[in-house]
N, C-alpha and C positions, 0 to 999 in steps of 0.2 A: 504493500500500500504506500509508503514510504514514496517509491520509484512512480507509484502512477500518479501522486500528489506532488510531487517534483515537478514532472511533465506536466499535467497542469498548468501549475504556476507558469511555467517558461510557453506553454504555448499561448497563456492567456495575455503574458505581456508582449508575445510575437506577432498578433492579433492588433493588441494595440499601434502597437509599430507600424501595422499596415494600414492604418486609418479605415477599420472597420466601424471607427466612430463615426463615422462623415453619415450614416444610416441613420441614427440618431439624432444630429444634427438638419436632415431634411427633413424629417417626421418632427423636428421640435419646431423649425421655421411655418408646417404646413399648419399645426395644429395651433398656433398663433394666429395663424391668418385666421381662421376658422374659429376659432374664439372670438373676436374681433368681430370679425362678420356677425355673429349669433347675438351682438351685443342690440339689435335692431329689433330685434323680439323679444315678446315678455321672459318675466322671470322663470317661469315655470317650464317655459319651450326652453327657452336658454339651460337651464340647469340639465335637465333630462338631454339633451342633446350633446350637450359638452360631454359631460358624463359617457355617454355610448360614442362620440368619436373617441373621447380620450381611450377608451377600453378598447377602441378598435384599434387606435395606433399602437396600444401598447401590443397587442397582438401579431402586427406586420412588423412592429419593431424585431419584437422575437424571431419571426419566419426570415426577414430578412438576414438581421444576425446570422444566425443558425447556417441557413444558405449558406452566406459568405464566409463563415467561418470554413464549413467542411470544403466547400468548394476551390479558400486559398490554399489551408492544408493540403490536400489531396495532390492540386498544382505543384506545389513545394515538394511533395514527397515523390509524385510521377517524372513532372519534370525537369529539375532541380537535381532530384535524386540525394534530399538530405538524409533520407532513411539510409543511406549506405555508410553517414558519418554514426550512427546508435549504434551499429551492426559492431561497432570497434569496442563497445561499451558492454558493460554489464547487465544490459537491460533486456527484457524480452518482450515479443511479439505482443501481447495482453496487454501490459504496462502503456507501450507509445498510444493502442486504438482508445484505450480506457481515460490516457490521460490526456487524450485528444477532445473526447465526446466530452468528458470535465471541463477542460477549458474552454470551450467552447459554451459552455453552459453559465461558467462565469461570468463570463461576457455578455452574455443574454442577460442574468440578472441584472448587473451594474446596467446595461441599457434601460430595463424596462423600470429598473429603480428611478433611474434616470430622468424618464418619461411621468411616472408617475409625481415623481415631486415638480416638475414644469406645471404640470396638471391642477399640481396644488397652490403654486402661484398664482397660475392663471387664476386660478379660481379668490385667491386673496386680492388678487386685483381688479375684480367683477365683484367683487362682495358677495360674492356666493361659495354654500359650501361641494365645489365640485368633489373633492373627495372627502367621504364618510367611510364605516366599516363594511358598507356594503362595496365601494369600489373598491377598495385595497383586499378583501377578500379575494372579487371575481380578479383581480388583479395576479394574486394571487394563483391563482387556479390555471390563468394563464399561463404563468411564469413555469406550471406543474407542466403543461402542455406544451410547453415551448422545450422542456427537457425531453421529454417522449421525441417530439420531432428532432431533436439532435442526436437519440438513438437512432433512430429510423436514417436521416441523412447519413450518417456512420455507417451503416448497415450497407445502404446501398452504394457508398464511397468504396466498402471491399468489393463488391459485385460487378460495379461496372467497370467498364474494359477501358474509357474514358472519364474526362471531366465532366464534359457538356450529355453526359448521359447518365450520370452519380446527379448531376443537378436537376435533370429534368424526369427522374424518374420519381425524387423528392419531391420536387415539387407536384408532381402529380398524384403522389401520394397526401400531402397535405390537403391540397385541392378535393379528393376524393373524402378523407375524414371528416371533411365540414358539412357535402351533401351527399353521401350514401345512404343514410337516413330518408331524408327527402326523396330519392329515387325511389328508396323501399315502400314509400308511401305511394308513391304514383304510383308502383307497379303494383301492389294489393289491391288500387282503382277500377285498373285495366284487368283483372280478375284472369290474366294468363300463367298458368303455374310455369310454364316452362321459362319466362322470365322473371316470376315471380323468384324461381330457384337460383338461376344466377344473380339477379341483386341480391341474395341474400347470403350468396357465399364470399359475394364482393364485399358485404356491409360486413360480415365476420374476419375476413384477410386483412384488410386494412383496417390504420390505426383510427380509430375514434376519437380525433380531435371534439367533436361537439358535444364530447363527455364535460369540456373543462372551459365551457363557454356558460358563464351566468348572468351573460350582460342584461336578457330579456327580465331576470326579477331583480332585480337590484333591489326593489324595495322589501322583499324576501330575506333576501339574506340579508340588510341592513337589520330588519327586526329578529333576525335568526328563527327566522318561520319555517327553513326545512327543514327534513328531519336529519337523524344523523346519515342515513345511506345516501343522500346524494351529497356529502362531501364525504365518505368514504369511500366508495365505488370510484369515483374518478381517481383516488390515489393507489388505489389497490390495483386497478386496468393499468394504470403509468408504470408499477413495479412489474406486476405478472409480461405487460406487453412488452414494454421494454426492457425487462433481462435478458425476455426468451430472442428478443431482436440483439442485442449485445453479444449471449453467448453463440448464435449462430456469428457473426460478424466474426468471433474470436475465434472461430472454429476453422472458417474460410480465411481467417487474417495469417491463421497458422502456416496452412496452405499455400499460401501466395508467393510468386514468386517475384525478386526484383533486381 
């Protein structure tokens, strides 16, 4: 653990170095503007809507991230070929993917930390309380599902034969855990079993991002009106989903050659 908390560190401030902040930085300039903007309508629109952009961006903040992270790495490691300077080291194969998917998660937090306190500005500066405990919750939950998508990007960084197909296999997997759900509802409409069966092995394979989206009750979880299974469920899915996505990664990582 030692060795994959090392790696970490070092790839999180290697990350830094390559101005994976600038992601951050555009999403704080947009959601300015957009604050601004919101300031022309009542109080009540204004607030509720700050609120669900600010939760959106903190959302694309992570996806972004996440992205860029696995996607510089991977460059670095393919074509660079820094994985042949560790090969001289004491370290093994588990340790660099482990402490890659860590640091990369680091950085996802410090972003969406990031975002989230802009947020709260913002909102000291509108006199309104944009953030309460129900957004740093759903905030929260995100930040859980921004870690899941940084196994899965990992996962598929061992798999593909490329960069630009590690990125767009992610990203389509992201894409998919927001509406598989919604497919599976159209397709029970449409009352055809044999499509019925494939969305629903599609809705079981991929990851279920829309586990760890709360933005629709805010006022819910401000009053802490759920029960306990929907915020256990989403942290239980994040561990089960993404270890079994890790240890296959670790398994194929062993494998690989470079």
């Amino acid at each position: 653990m030692r060795e994959t908390g090392t790696i970490a560190l070092n790839v999180f401030r290697q990350l830094m170095r390559n101005r994976i902040l600038v992601v951050l930085s555009l999403f704080a300039a947009a959601m300015t503007g957009v604050v601004a903007f919101l300031g022309d309508l009542g109080q009540d629109a204004e607030l509720r809507l700050a609120r669900d952009f600010g939760l959106l961006a903190v959302e694309a903040v992570g996806f972004f991230t996440v992205l860029l992270c696995h996607v510089v790495l991977l460059f670095e490691e393919s074509e660079l070929k820094t994985y042949n300077i560790l090969l001289v080291k004491p370290i093994e194969r588990r340790h660099v993917l482990l402490g890659r998917t860590l640091g990369a998660i680091l950085l996802l937090l410090l972003n969406e930390a990031g975002m989230l306190a802009l947020l709260a500005v913002l909102g000291w500066w509108r006199g309104l309380p944009f953030v309460d405990a129900g957004v740093v919750v759903a905030a929260v939950y995100l930040a859980l599902g921004g870690a899941l998508f940084s196994a899965v990007t990992a996962f598929f960084s061992v798999l593909a034969s490329s960069v630009p197909a590690a990125a767009m296999f992610a990203t389509s997997a992201f894409a998919l855990g927001h509406f598989t759900y919604n497919l599976l509802e159209w397709a029970r409409h449409l009352d055809r079993p044999g499509l019925i069966l494939g969305v629903e092995l599609l809705y079981w394979v991929t990851p279920n991002f829309s586990l760890f989206n709360l933005k629709e009750s805010l006022d819910q979880v401000s009053a802490l009106g759920f029960y306990g299974a929907v915020y256990l469920l989403p942290v239980a899915y994040a561990l089960c989903y993404g270890g079994l996505l890790l240890f296959l990664a670790l398994w194929r990582y062993e494998l690989k050659d470079f």
